[in-house]
N, C-alpha and C positions, 0 to 999 in steps of 0.2 A: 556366161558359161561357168557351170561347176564344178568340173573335171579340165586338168592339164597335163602336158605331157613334156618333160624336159630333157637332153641327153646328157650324159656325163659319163665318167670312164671311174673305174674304179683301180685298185692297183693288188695284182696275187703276181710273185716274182720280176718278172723285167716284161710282165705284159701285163695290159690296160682294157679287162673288158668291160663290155660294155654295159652302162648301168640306166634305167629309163625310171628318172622319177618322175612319178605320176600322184597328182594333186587333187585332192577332192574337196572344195566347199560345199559343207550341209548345214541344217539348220541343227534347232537344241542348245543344248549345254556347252556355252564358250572352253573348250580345249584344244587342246592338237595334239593326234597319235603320231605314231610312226612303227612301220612294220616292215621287214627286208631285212632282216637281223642286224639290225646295227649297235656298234660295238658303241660305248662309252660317249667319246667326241663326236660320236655321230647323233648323237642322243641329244646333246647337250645343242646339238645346233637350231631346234625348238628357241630356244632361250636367245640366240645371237640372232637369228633371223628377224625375231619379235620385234627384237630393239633396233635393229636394224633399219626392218621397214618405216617400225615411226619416227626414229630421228631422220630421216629420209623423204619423211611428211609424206610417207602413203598412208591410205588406210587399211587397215589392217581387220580382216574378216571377222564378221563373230560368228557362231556358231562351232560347230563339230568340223576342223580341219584335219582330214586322214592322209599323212604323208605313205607311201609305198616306194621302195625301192627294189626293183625289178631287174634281174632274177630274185626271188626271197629266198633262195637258196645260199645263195653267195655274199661268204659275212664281209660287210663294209664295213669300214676303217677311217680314222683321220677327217679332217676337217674340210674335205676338197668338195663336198657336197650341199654347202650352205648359200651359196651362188644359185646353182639350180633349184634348189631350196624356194628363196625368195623369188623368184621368177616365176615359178607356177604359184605360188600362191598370188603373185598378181594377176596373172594369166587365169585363175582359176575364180576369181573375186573381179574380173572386167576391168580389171586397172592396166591390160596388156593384154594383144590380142594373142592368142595362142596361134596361130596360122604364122606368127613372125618365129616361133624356136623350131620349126620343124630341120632348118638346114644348118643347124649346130649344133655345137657341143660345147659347156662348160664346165671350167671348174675354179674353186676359187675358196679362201674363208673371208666370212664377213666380219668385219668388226663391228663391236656397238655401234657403230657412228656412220656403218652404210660402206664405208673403204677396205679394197681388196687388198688380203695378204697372200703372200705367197705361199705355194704346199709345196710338196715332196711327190716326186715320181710324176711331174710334168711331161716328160719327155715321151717315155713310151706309151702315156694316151696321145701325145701330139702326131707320133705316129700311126695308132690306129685311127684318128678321127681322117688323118690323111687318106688311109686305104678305105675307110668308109664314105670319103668323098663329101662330109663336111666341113663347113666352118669350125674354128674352133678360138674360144675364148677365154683368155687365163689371165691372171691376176701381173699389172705392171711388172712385179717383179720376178718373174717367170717367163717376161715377151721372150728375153734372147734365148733360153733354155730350149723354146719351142720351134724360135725361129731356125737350129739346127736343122731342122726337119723341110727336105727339100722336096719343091710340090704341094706342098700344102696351105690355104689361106688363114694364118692364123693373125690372133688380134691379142694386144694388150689393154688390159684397162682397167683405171685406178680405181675406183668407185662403184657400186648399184648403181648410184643415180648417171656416171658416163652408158653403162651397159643398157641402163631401160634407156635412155635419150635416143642410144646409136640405132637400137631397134626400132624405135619408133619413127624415127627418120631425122631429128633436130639435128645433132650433130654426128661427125664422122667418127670412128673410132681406127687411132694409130697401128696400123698393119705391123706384126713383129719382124722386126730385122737383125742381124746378126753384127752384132755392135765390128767398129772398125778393124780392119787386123786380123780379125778372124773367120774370114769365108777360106775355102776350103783352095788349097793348093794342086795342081795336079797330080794323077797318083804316084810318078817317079816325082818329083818336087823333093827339093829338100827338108821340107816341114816345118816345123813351129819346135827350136830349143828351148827349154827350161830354164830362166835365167839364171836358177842354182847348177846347171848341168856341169858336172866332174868333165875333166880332161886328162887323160893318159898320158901329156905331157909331165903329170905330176910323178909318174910310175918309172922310178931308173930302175934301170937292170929288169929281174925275172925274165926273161927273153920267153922261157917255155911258154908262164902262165901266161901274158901277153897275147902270143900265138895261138892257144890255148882259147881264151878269152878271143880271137878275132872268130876262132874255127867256132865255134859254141853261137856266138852273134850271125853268121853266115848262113848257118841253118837252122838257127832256132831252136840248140840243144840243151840240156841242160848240162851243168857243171859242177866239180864239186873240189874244192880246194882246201889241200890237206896241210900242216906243216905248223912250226912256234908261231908262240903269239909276237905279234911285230914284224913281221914277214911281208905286210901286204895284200890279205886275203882280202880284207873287207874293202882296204881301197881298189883293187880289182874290182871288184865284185860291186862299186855304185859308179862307176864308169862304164856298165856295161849298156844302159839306157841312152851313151853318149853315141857308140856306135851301129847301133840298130839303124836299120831303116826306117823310114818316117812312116809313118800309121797313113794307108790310105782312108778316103774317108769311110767309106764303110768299117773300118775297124776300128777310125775315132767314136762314129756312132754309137757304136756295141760297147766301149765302154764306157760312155758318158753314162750311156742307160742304164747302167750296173751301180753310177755313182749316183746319179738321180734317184736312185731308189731307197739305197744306203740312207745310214743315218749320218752318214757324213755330210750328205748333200752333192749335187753338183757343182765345181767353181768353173764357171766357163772360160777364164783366160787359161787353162790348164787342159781346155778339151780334145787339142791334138798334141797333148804330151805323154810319152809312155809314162806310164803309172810304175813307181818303183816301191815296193810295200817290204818292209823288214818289221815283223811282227817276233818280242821277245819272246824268251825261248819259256818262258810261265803262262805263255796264251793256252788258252782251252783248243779242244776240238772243233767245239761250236763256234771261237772265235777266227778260228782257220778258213771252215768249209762252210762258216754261217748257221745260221740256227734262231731258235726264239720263238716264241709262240704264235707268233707272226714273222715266219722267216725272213731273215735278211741275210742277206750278202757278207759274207766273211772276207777275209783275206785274199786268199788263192781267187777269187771273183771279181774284187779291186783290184787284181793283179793281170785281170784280163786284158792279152794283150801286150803285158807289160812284164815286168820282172820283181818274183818273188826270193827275195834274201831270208835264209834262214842262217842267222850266223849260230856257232856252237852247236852245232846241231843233234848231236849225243846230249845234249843236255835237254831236248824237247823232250816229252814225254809218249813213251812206245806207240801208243794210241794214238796221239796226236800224227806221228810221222806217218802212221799208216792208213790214218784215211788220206791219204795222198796219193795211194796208190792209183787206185780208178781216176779221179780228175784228170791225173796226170796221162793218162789210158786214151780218156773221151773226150778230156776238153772241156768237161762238165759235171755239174755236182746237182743230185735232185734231193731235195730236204724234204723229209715226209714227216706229218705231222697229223694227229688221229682227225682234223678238222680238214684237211688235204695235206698237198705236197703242191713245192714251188721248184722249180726248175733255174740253176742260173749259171750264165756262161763262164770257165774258170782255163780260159786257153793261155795259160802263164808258163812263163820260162824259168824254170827253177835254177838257181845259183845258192848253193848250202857250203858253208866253212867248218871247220873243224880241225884242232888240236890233235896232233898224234896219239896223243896219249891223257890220262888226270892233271899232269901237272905240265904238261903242253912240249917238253923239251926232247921227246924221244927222240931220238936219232941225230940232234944239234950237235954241232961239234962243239960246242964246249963243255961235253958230257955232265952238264946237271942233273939230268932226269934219273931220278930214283925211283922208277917206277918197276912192278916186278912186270916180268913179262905175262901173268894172270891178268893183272890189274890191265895190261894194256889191253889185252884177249877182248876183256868186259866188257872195256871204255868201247870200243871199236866193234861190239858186238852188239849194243845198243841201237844200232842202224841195221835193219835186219837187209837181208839177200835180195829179197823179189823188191824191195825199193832203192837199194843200190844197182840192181837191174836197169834201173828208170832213171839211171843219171848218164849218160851217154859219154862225159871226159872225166874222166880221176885225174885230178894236178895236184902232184906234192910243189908248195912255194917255199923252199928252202931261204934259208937265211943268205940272204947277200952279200960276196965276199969283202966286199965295201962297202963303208955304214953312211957315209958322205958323198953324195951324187950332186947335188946340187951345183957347185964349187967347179967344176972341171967333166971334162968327157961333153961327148956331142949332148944336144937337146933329143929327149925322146920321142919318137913318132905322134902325132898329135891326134886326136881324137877325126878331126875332120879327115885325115887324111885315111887312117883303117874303115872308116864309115865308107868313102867310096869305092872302097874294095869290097867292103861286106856287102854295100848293093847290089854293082857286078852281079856277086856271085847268087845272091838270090834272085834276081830277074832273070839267071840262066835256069834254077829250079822252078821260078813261076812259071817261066814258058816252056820247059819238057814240062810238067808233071800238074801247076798249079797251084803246088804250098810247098813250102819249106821242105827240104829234106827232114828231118824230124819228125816231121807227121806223116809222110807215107807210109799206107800198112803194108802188109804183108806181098800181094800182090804189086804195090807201088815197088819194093824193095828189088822183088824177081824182074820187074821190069828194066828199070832203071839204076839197078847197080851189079853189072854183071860182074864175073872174075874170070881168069882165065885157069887154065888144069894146076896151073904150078900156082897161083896164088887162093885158088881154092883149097888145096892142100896146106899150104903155108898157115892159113888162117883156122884149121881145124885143128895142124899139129899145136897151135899159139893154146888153144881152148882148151885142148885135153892139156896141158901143159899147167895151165893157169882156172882151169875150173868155168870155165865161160860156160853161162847158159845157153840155149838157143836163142832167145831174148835177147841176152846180150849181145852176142854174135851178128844179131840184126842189127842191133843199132850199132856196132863195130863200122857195117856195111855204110848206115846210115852218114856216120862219120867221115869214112872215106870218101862217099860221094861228095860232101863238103870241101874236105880238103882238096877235093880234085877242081870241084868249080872255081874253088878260091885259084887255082893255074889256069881257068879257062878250059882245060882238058877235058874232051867228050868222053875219056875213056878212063876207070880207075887206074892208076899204075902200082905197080910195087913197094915205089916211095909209099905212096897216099895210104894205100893199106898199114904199111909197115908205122905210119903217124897215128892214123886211127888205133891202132892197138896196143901204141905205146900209153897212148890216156885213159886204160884200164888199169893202171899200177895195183888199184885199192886191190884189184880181182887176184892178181899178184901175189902181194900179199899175206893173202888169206890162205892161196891155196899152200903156198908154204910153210904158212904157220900151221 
């Protein structure tokens, strides 16, 4: 046979379609083309195949080898097609029947020497080989990556020469498994901690920002804590990953596939821990929301799921804060680029710190700060309105009236012990509504956060008072509902409100300055 037909997945954002290289031995002038617009790496895989095959001790075709990668529309990338590669060209030269690849899929890079290396963005073709209902085969060290993927018959394997044996029937090839420890817990389960994971025991005093930080965790809001340096912002703020709920699996999925794609890579002992990304305050836009001429996954993306720290946050640059606005909107960032556009999930919980003012002491009571009230106006104007809209608690963390906690005074609430409150209160929002309070839109909001005549007024006079947008006012509502789950209570009360509105400060503020 002179024609072959092999499957493989290619990788454009957090999906894997599908790629049909197809292999032609002819006669003539010994070379090999290749056609399907392939990018560089995919070029050079001519060259790894070659040597491949013959250290391999196949033989290796002569004449006119015409490689195709189908669709030719769709520019291929990276090394993940040298696997299927060598295959058809056996399959295509009688060294392999072609009637054995129809019910798979491969991907893999070959080494000179015939041994499988691992790639990048394993995952989300292991899920589409899954929904197209074949096998699928990836290089050793990618079994576990794949073996995530539940439903699916996937295989590891070290070599060409295990790949062509297993097909041809000699030997068996090891079925991927999902190494010990790490199969999937149930979806109220306690989940898989981070063995660096912060604990709130470390956190005396703040009492507000604590509360603050539980109500924020409960619903899935974002926060923003204001006040001197040495206050506690930041350690608030990497503790918050400690009392979240545990990532059911479908939401550890979604992020693995985000990091499988990245150039970070996937670490699989890490795949059901929320991802906590603090990117400083001199990153790009592109480095935020992703970008590159092959886009990849930024920050807010690695954050899916998980929680995004921007500390200093006045110090990011204008631009930068404000593509934040839409993700923060949809859940999601689409990167377009004149060759296309990639799509990738960015469902993160923003927690941002910041300094009252340039030299951080406004308002301290040991009156240092020499800053003019212009200067502070600036400092504080640098975070523009419709993205402080989008932060649903303003916390000032003031200086604590005592500097030495450790020494004396009860032990602080522990991390495990607010997590089981924060559950609670979100399994009371998953089952009215289905997501977090946070992300109910508009309609969610009318449903599920009613007021009554006197706290409806109460909360218009607070607005026209303090400048609250509409926007804001929503997510006021948003908050209250929080607070109120966090009591168990089916209904908001007047406390609940009256808390929701006190973690507008910033709106405060402003409208008085």
């Amino acid at each position: 046979m002179s024609l072959a037909r092999v499957y493989s997945r290619a990788g454009v954002g957090v999906t894997a379609p599908l790629v049909t290289v197809e292999v032609h031995a002819g006669g003539g002038l010994a070379r090999m083309s290749m056609v399907g617009l392939p990018e560089t790496a995919v070029r050079e895989a001519k060259d790894r195949v070659k040597a491949a095959l013959l250290n391999c001790g196949y033989a290796f075709p002569p004449g006119h080898i015409t490689i195709s990668l189908a669709p030719a529309d769709l520019p291929k990338e990276g090394s993940r097609f040298d696997l299927p590669i060598a295959l058809g060209i056996l399959a295509a030269s009688a060294q392999l029947e072609d009637r054995q690849l129809g019910g798979y899929e491969f991907i893999g890079e070959l080494s000179l020497g015939g041994e499988l290396n691992p790639v990048k963005g394993v995952l989300p073709a292991a899920i589409e080989a899954r929904e197209a209902g074949r096998k699928f085969v990836v290089p050793s060290g990618n079994a576990a990556e794949a073996a995530l993927v539940r439903g699916g018959r996937h295989y590891g394997a070290a070599s060409l020469l295990t790949v062509v044996g297993w097909l041809q029937g000699r030997e068996p090839l090891p079925i991927a498994l999902r190494p010990p420890g790490h199969d999937a817990d149930d979806e109220c389960g306690q989940g898989h901690a981070s063995p660096d994971e912060k604990d709130l025991t470390d956190v005396y005093g703040q009492h507000i920002a604590r509360r603050a930080l539980e109500v924020a965790a409960a619903g899935g809001h974002n926060i923003l804590f204001s006040g001197p340096p040495g206050t506690g912002k930041t350690m608030l703020a990497s503790r918050l990953p400690g009392i979240l709920p545990p990532l059911t699996e479908r939401e550890a999925l979604d992020t693995a596939v985000v990091a499988s794609v990245s150039q970070l890579g996937l670490d699989i002992s890490r795949w059901r821990v929320r991802s906590f990304r603090a990117p400083h305050h001199t990153a790009s836009s592109a480095a935020l929301v992703g970008g590159g001429t092959k886009p990849r996954p930024g920050e807010i993306s690695l954050a899916h799921h998980g929680v995004l720290f921007l500390d200093e946050l006045p110090e990011f640059s204008r631009n930068v804060l404000e593509v934040l606005r839409e993700p923060l909107e949809s859940g999601r960032i689409v990167i377009a680029r004149a060759s296309g556009h990639a799509e990738f999930p960015a469902r993160f919980q923003l927690v941002a710190a910041m300094n009252p003012c340039p030299c951080g002491y406004a308002g301290d009571k040991s009156g240092r700060c020499r800053c003019t009230a212009d200067q502070v106006q600036r400092y504080r104007g640098r975070i523009s309105g419709p993205l402080l809209d989008r932060i649903d608690l303003h916390v000032e963390v003031t200086r604590p009236g005592r500097l030495l906690h450790s020494d004396c005074g009860p032990q602080p609430e522990s991390s495990s012990a607010v997590r089981r409150r924060v559950v609670a209160a979100r399994e009371i929002q998953l089952a009215r509504a289905g997501m977090p309070n946070a992300q109910l839109n508009g309609a969610g909001v009318r449903a599920h956060c009613h007021l009554d005549a006197a706290q409806r007024q109460f909360l218009e006079s607070a607005a026209r008072r303090t400048g609250l947008s509409p926007r804001a006012c929503q997510r006021v509502l948003k908050v209250a509902r929080t607070v109120a789950d966090l009591d168990a209570s089916p209904h908001i009360g007047s406390g609940h409100l009256a808390e929701a509105i006190a973690y507008r400060g910033i709106d405060c503020e402003r409208a008085q300055g």
